[in-house]
MIDO-541506 format. One record per atom (N, C-alpha, C): residue in one letter; x negated, y negated, z. Coordinates in pm, whole numbers, padded with zeros to 5 digits, always signed. Layout:
MIDO-541506
AXYZ...
***
This chain:
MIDO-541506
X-12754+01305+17089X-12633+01231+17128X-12598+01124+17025X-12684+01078+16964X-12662+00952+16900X-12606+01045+16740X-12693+01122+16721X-12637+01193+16583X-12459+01211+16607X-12447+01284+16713X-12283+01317+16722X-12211+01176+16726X-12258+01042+16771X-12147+00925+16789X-12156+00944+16633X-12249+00923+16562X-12249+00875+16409X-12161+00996+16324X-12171+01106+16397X-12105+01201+16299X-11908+01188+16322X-11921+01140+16438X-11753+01096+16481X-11734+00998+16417X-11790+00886+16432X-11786+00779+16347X-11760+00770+16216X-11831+00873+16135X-11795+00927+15992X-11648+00987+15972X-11623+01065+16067X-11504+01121+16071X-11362+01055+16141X-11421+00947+16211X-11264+00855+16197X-11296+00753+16089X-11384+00717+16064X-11377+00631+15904X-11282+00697+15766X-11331+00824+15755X-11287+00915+15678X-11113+00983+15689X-11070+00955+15836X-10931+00969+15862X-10872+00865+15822X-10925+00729+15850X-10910+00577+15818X-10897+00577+15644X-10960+00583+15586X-10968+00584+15456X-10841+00705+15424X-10839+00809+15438X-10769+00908+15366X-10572+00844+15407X-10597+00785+15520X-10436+00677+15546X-10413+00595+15454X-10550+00517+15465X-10549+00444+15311X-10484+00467+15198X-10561+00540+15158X-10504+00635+15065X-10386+00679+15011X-10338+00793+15136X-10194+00831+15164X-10094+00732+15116X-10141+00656+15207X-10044+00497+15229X-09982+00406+15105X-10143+00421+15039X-10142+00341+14917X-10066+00389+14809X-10052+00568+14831X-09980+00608+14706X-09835+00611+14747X-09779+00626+14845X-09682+00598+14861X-09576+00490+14862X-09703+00351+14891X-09684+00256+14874X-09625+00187+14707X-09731+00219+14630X-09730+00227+14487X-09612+00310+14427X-09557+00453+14492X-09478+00474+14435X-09312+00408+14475X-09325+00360+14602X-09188+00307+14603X-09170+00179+14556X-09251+00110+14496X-09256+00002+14474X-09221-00048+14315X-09124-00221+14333X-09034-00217+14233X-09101-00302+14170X-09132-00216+14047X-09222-00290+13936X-09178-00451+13894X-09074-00445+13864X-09000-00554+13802X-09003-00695+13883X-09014-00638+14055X-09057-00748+14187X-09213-00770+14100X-09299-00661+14135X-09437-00713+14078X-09446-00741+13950X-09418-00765+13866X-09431-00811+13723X-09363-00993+13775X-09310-01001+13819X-09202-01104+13842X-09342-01233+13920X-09357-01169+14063X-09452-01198+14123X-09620-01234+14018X-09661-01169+13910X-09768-01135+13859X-09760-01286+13739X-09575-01265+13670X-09589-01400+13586X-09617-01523+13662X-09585-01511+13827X-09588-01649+13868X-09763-01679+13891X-09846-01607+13850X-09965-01632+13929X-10066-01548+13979X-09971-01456+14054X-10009-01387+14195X-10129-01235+14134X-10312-01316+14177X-10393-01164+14111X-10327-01084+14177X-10277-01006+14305X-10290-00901+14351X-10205-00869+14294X-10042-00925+14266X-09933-00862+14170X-10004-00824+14061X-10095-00910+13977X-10117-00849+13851X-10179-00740+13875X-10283-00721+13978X-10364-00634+13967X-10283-00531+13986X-10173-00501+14069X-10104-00434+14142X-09952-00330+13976X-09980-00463+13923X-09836-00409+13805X-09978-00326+13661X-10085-00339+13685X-10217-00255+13609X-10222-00118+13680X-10180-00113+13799X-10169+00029+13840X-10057+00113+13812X-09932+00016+13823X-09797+00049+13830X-09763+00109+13654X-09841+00052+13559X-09753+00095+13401X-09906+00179+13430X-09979+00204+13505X-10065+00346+13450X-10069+00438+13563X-09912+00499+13627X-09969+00607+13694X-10081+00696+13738X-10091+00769+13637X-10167+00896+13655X-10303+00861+13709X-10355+00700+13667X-10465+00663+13694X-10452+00651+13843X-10410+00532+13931X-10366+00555+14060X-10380+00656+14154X-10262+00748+14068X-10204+00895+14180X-10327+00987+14181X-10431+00989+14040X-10529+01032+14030X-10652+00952+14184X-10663+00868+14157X-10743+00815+14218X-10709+00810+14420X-10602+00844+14441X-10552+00826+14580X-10537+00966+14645X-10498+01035+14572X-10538+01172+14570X-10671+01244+14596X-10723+01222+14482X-10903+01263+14463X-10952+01217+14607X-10930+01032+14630X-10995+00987+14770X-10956+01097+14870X-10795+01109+14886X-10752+01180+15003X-10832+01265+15053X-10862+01353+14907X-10898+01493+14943X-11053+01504+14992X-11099+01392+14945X-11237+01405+14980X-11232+01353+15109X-11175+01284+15156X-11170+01230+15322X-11144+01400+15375X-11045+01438+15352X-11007+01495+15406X-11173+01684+15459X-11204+01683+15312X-11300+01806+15292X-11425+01720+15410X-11425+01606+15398X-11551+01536+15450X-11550+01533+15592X-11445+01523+15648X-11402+01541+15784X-11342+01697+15844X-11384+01759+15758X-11326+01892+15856X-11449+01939+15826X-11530+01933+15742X-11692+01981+15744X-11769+01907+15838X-11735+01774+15884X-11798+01736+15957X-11760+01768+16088X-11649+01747+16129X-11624+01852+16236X-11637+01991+16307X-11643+02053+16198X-11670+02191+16217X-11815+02219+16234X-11898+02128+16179X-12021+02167+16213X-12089+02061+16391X-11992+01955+16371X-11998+01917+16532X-11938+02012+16654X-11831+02067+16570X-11773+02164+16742X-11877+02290+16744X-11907+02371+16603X-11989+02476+16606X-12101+02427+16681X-12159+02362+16655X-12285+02277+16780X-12304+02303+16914X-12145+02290+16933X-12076+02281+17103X-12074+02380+17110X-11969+02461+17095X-11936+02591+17134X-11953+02712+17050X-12070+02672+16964X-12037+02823+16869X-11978+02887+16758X-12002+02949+16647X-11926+02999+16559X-11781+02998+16532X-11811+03117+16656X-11631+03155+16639X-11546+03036+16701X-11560+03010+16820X-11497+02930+16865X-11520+02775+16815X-11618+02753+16759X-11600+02596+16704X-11541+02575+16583X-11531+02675+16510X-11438+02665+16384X-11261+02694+16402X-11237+02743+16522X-11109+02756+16569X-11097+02605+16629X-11181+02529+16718X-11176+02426+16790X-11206+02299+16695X-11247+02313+16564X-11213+02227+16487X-11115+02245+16407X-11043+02342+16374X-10943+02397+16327X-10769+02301+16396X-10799+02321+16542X-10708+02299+16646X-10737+02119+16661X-10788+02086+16649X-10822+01927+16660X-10836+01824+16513X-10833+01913+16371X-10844+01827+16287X-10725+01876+16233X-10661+01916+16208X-10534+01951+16169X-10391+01837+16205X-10383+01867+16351X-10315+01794+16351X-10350+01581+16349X-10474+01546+16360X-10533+01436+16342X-10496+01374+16160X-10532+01515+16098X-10539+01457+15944X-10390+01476+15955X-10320+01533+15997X-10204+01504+15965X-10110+01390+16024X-10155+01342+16105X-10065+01225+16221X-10118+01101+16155X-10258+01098+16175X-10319+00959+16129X-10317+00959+16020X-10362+01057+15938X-10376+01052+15778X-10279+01060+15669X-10189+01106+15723X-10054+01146+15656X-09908+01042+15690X-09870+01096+15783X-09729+01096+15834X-09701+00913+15880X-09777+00875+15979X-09826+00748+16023X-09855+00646+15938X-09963+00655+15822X-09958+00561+15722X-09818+00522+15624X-09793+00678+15578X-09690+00701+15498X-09574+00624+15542X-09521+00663+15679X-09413+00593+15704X-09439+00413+15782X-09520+00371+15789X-09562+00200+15771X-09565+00155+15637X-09618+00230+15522X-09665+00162+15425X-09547+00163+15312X-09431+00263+15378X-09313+00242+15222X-09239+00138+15333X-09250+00094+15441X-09131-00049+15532X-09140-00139+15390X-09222-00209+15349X-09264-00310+15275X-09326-00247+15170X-09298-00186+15046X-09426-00133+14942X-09475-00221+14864X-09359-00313+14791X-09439-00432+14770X-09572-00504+14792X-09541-00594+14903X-09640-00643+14991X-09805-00536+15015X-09757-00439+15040X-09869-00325+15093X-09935-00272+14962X-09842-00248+14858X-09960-00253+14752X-10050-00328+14686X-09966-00444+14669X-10055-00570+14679X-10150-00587+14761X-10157-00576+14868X-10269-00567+14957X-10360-00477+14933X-10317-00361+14908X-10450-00278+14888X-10447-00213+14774X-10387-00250+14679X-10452-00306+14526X-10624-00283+14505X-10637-00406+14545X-10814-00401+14518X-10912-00238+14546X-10891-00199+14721X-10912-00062+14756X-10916-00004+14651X-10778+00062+14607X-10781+00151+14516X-10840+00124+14377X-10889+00026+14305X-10903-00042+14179X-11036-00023+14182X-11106-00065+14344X-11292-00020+14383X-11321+00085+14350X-11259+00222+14448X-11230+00331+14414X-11245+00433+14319X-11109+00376+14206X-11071+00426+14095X-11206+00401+14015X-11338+00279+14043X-11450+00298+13920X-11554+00375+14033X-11496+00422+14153X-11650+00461+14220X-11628+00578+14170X-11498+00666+14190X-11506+00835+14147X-11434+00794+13976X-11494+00725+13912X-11414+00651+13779X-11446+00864+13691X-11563+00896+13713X-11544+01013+13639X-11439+01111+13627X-11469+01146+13802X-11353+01303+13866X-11185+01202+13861X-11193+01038+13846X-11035+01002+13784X-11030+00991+13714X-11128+01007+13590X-11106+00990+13447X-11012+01136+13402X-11095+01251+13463X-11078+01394+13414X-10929+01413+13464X-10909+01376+13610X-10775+01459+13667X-10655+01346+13586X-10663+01235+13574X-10578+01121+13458X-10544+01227+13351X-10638+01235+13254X-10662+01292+13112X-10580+01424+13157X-10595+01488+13251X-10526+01628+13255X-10419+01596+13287X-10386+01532+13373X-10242+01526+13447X-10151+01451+13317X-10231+01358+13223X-10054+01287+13107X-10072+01410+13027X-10197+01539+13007X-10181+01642+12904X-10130+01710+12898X-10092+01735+13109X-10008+01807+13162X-09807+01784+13085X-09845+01677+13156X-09704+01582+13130X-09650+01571+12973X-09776+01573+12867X-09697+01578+12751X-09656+01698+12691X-09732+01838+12784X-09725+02005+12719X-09588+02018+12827X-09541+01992+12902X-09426+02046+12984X-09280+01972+12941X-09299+01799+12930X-09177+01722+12916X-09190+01683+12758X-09282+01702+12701X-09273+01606+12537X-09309+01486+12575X-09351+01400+12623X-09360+01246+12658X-09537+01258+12686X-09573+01096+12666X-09663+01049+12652X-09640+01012+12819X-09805+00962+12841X-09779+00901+13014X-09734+00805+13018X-09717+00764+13122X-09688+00617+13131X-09559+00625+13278X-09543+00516+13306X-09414+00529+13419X-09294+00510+13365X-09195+00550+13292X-09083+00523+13223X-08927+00432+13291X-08944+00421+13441X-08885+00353+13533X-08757+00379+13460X-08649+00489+13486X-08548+00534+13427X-08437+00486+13508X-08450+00398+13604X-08410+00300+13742X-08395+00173+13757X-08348+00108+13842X-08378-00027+13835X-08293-00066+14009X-08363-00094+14102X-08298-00164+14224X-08192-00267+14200X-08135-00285+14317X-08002-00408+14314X-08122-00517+14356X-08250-00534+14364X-08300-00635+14387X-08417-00667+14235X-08410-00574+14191X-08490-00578+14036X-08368-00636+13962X-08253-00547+13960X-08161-00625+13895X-08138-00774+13912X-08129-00817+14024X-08126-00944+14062X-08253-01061+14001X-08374-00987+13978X-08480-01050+13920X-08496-01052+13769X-08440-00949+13742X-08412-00980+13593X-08314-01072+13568X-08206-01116+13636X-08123-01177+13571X-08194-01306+13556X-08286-01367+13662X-08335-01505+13673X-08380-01567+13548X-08407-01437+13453X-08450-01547+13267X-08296-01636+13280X-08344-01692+13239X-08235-01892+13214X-08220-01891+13079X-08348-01850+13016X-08378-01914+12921X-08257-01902+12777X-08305-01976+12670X-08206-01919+12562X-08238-01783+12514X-08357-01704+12538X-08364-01578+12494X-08291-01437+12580X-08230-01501+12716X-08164-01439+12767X-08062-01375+12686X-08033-01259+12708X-07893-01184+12661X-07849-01146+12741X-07801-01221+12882X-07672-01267+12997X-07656-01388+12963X-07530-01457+12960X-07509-01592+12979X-07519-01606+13142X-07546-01743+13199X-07596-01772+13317X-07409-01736+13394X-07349-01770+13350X-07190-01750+13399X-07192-01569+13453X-07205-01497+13364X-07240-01345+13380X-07313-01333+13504X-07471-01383+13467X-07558-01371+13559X-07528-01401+13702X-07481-01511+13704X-07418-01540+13861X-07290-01416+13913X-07212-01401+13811X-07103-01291+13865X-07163-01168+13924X-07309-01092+13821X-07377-01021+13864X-07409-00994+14024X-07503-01161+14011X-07553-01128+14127X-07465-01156+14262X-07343-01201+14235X-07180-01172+14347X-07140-01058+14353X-07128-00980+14267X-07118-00829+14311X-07216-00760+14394X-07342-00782+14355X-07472-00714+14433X-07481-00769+14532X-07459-00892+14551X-07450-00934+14720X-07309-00873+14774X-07262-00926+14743X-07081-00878+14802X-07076-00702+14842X-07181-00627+14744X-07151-00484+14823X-07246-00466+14983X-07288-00580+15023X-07362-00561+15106X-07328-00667+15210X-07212-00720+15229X-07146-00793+15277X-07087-00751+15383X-07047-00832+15471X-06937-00740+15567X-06826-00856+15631X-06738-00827+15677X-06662-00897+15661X-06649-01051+15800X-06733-01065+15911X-06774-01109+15947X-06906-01191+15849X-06942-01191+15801X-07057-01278+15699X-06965-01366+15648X-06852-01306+15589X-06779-01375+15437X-06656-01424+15498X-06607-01443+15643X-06440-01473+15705X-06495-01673+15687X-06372-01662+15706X-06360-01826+15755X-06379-01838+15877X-06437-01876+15990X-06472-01908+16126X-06341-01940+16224X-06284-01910+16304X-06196-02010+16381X-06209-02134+16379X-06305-02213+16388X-06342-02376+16379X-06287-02418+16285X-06290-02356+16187X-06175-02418+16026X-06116-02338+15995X-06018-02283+16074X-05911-02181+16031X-05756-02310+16084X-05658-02344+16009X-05555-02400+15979X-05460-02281+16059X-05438-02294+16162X-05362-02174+16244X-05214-02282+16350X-05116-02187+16365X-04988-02274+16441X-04983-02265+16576X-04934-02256+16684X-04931-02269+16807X-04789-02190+16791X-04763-02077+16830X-04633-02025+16892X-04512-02131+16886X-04551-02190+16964X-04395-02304+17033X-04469-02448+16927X-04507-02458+16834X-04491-02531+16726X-04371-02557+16643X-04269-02680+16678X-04197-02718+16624X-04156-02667+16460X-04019-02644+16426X-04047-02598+16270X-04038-02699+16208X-04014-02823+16260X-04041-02927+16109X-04168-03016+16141X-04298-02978+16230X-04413-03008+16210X-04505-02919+16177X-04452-02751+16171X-04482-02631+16082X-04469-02704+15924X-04390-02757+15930X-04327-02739+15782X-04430-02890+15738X-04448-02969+15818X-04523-03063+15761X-04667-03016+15767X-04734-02932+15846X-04879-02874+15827X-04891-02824+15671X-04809-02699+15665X-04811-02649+15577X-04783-02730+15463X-04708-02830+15422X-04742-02918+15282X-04856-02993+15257X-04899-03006+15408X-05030-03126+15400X-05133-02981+15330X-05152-02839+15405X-05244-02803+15368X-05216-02705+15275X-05136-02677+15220X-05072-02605+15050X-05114-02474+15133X-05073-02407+15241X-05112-02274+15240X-04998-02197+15261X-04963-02102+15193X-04867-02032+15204X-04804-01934+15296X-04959-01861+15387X-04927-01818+15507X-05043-01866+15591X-04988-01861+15735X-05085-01929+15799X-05020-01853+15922X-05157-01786+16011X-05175-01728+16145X-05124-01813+16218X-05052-01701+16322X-04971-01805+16434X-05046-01761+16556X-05073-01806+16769X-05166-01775+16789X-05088-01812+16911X-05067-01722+17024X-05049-01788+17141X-05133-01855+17248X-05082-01956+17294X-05210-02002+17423X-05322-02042+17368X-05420-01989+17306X-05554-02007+17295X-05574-01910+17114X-05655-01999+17022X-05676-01970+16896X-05731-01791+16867X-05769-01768+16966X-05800-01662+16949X-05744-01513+17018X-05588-01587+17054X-05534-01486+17056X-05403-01475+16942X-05434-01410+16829X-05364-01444+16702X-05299-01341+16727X-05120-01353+16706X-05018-01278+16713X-04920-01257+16596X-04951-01297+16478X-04868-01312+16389X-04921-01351+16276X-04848-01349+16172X-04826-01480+16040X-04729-01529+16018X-04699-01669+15995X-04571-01700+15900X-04633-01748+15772X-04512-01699+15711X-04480-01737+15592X-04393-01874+15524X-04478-01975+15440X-04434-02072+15438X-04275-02111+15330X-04245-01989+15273X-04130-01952+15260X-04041-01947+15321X-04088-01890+15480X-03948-01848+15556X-03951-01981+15651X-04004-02108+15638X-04029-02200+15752X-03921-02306+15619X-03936-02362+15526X-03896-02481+15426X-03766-02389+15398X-03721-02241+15378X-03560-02209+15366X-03501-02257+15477X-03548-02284+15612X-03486-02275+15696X-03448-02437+15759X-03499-02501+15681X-03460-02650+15683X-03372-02732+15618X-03287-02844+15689X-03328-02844+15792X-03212-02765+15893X-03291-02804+16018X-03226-02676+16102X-03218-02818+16235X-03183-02652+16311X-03204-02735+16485X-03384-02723+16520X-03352-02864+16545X-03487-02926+16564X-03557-02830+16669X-03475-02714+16801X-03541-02692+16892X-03573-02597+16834X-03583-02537+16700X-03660-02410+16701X-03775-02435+16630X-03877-02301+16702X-03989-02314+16614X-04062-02190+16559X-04210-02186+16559X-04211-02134+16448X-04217-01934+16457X-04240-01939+16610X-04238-01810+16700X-04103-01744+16595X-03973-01828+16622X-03863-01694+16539X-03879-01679+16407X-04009-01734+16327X-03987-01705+16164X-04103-01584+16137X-04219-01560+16308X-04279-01481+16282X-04319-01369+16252X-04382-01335+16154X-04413-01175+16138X-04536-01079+16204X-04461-01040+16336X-04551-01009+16420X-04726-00876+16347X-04660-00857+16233X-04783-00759+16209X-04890-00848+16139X-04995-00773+16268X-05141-00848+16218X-05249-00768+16178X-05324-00758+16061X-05369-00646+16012X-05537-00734+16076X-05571-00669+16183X-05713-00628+16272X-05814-00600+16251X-05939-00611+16147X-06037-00602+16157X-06186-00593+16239X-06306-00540+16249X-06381-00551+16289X-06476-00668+16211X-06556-00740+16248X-06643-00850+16177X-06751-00737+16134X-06789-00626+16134X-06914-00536+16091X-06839-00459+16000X-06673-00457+15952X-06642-00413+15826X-06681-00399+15700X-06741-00345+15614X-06764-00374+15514X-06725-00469+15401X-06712-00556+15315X-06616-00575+15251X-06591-00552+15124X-06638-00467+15090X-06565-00367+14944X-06435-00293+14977X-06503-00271+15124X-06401-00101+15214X-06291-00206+15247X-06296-00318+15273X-06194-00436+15349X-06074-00475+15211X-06128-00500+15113X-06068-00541+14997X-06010-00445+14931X-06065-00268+14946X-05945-00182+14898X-05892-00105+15013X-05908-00192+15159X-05816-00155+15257X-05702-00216+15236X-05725-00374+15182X-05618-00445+15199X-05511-00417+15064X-05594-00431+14967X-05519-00378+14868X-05455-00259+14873X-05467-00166+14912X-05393-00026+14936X-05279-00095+15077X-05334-00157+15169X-05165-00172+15237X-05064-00273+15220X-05115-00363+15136X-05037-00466+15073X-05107-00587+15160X-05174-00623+15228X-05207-00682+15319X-05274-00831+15252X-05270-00931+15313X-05278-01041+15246X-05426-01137+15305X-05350-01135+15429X-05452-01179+15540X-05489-01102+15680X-05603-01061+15681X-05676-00988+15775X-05727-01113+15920X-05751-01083+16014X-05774-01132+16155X-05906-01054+16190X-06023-01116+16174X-06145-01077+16194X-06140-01076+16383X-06209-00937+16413X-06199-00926+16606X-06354-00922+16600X-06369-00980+16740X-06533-00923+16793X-06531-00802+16874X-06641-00741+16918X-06636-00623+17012X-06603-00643+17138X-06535-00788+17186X-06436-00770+17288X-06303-00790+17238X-06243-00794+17126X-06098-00773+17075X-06066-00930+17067X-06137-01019+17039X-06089-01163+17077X-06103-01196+16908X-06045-01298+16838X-06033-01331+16694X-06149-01436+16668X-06261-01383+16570X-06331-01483+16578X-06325-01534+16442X-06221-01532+16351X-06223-01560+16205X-06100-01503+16177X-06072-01559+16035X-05931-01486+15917X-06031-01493+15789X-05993-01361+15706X-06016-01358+15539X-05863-01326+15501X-05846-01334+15345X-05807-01377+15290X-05851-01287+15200X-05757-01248+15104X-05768-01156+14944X-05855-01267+14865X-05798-01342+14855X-05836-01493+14765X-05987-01488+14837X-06028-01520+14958X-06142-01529+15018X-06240-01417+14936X-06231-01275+14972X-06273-01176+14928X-06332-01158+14783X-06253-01224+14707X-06203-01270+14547X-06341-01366+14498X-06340-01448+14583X-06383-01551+14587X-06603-01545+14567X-06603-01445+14671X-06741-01415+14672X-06779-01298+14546X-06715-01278+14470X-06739-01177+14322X-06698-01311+14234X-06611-01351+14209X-06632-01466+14056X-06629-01568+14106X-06647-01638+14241X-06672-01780+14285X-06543-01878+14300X-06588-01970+14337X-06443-02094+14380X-06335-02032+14312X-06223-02020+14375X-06066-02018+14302X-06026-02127+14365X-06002-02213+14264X-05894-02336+14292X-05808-02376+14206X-05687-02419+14309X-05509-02462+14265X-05494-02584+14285X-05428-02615+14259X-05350-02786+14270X-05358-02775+14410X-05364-02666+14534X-05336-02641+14645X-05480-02687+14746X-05612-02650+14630X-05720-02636+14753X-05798-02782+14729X-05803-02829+14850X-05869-02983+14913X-05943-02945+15036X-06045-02835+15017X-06160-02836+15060X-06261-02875+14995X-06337-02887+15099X-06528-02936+15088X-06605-02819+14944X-06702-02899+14886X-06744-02834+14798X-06833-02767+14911X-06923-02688+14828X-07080-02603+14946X-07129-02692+14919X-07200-02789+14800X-07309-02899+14763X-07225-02969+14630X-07313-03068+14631X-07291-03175+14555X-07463-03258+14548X-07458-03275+14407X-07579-03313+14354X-07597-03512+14385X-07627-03553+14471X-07634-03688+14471X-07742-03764+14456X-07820-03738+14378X-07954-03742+14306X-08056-03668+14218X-08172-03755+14190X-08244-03622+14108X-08359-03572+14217X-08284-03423+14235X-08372-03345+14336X-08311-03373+14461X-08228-03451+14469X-08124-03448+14629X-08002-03424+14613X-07969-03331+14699X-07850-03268+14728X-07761-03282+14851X-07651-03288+14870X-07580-03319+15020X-07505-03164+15028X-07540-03085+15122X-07466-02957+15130X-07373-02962+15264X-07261-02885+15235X-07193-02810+15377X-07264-02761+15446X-07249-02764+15594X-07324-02727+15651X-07268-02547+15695X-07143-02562+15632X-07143-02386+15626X-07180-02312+15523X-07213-02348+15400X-07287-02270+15302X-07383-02147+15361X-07370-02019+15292X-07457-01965+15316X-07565-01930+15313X-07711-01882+15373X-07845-01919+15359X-07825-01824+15176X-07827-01752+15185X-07801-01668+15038X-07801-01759+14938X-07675-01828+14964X-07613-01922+14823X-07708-02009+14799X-07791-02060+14949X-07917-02208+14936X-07985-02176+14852X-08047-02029+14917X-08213-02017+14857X-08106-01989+14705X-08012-01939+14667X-07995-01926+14494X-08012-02062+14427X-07988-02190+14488X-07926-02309+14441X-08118-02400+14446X-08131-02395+14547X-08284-02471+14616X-08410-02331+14591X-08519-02400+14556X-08643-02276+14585X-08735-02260+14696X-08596-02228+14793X-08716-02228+14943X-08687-02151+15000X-08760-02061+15049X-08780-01974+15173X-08748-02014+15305X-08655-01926+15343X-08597-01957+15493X-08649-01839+15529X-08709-01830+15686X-08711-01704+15732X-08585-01657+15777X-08564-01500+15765X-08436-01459+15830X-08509-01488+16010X-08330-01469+16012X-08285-01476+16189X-08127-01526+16232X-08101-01522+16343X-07998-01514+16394X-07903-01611+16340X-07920-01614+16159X-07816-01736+16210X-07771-01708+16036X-07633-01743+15975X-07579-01709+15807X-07587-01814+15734X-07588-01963+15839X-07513-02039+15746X-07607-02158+15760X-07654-02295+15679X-07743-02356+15689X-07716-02452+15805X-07583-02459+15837X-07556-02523+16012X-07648-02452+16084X-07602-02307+16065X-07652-02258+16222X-07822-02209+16163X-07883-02282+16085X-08030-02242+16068X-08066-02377+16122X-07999-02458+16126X-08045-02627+16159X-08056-02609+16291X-07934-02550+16393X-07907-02548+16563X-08014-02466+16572X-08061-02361+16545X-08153-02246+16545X-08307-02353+16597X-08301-02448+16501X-08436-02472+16453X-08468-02604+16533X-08341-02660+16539X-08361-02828+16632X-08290-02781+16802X-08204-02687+16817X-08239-02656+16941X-08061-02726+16997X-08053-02821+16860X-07915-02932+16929X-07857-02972+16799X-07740-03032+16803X-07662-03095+16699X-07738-03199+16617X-07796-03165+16526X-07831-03293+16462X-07773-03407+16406X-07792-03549+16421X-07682-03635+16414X-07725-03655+16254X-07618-03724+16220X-07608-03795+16097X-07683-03857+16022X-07732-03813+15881X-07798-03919+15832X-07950-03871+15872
***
């Protein structure tokens, strides 16, 4: 009895390990060198250890492999000679047949594989070392299948081994741009536009609207010569009109058709200058798809809806514009900066800036969660309005 716990025991160790394994190479292969090299200059052994596997393939895939297979030969021999025990020849080699099959394949395979590419980064780094132990315990049978596999690689493609990374992620890209330095060949102006496009395709149009809370919007039965005085105080040329309540937006005027029409009779307002078409959005729009929606219908200003049809925001072409080459400003715009530097190492920010723009500007880690903007990471975190100061 005690022989069979120990011989099971061997054989979920050996399923355990061959996940490992699995895991690790999969891990290793989805994983973006340029993150671990990045990670490795700051410090980090397991990155380094981790970017020593990454520029030597064959060594690795050799070594995660070889393990696999031996988990794998080690546990169906050991099985087969535990069920033959039980029941016999014929039937224990069918009954280990029927029970390790699908095991090496659930636990050993499929299960690791799909946990260990969520995060490959992180997970190779972690088990880095594993494979590095490994790679000098069977250092022979990975010396041989290495040596064959780049001999392979140089008699089929012409090339020497090595990982040639013929690729590069929108988040490698993003890490390369971070050289500052003068040996850079981006200017930092570039570099920032860069990394506004690579965010911006992943944007949606709820992330990037202006909020109702600071949206400059008219009231229906708004007088036209206190229309006409909004609109000079705030240089905007069209501005959402909204009956009853802000978020039921019915219109735009145009600050053209409000200053021709002056002066006038005082009882009209701004309801007869309106242009009832309101181009409707979803806030989960994309906004690449939003910006050559609008551009293809001529459309100027969009009315962000929630999934009960109620307006929880307006963008703006200019808005849209805005998150690919940054601030556009006219003699017109007398808004809030995002930050302003009011010391060395202190900063006073908007509290609508986005967490994105922080961590680009500050070097700190926010955890994600329910919230875009460094206001709503503050309410998140204090529970209440934090006062002043």
């Amino acid at each position: 009895m005690t022989d069979n716990l120990v011989i099971l025991l061997v054989i979920f160790l050996c399923i355990l390990l061959e996940g490992l394994f699995s895991g690790g190479e999969i891990a290793l292969i989805a994983s973006d060198i340029h993150l671990i090299r990045r990670k490795s200059a700051a410090g980090s052994k397991s990155a380094a250890r981790t970017l020593r596997l990454l520029e030597n393939p064959e060594w690795f895939l050799a070594t995660c492999l070889t393990g696999t297979d031996i988990c794998i030969i080690a546990s169906t021999a050991l099985a087969t000679t535990l069920s033959i025990s039980h029941f016999g020849l014929a039937r224990g080699e069918v009954m280990a047949v029927l029970v390790m099959v699908p095991l090496l394949l659930v636990f050993g395979e499929i299960i690791p594989k799909s946990i260990y590419q969520q995060n490959p980064e992180q997970t190779a780094m972690r088990i880095s070392r594993l494979v590095w132990f490994f790679s000098w315990v069977l250092y022979p049978l990975v010396f041989v299948i290495s040596r064959i596999s780049k001999g392979a690689v140089f008699l089929v493609m012409g090339v020497r081994g090595g990982r040639p990374y013929p690729y590069i992620t929108k988040d490698g890209l993003k890490f390369l741009l971070m050289d500052r330095g003068p040996k850079g060949d981006v200017k930092t102006s570039e570099q920032e536009m860069i990394r506004r496009v690579i965010d911006f395709s992943k944007a949606t149009a709820g992330q990037i609207m202006v909020p109702l809370s600071n949206v400059v919007a008219l009231e229906a039965a708004t007088p036209l010569a206190e229309a006409a005085r909004i609109i000079d105080e705030k240089g905007f040329s069209r501005i959402p009109v909204y009956r009853g309540q802000i978020i039921n937006m019915i219109g735009i005027v145009n600050a053209f058709d409000v200053f021709k029409s002056l002066p006038g009779d005082s009882s009209v307002v701004v309801e007869k200058y309106l242009r009832p078409t309101v181009f409707y959005v979803p806030e989960s729009k994309e906004a690449d798809d939003l910006l050559f929606e609008m551009q293809k219908k001529g459309e100027y200003m969009a009315v962000i809806v929630d999934e009960y049809g109620g307006a929880v925001g307006v963008l703006t072409i200019e808005d849209i514009l805005e998150e690919i080459v940054g601030e556009i400003e006219d003699e017109y715009d007398k808004g809030e900066k995002a930050y302003r530097v009011v010391g060395p190492g202190r900063y006073l920010f908007n509290a609508r800036i986005r967490i994105e723009r922080l961590q680009e500007i500050l070097p700190v880690e926010i955890p994600p969660g329910d919230y875009e903007t460094l206001g709503g990471f503050l309410l998140h975190q204090m529970g209440r309005i934090p006062r002043r100061g």
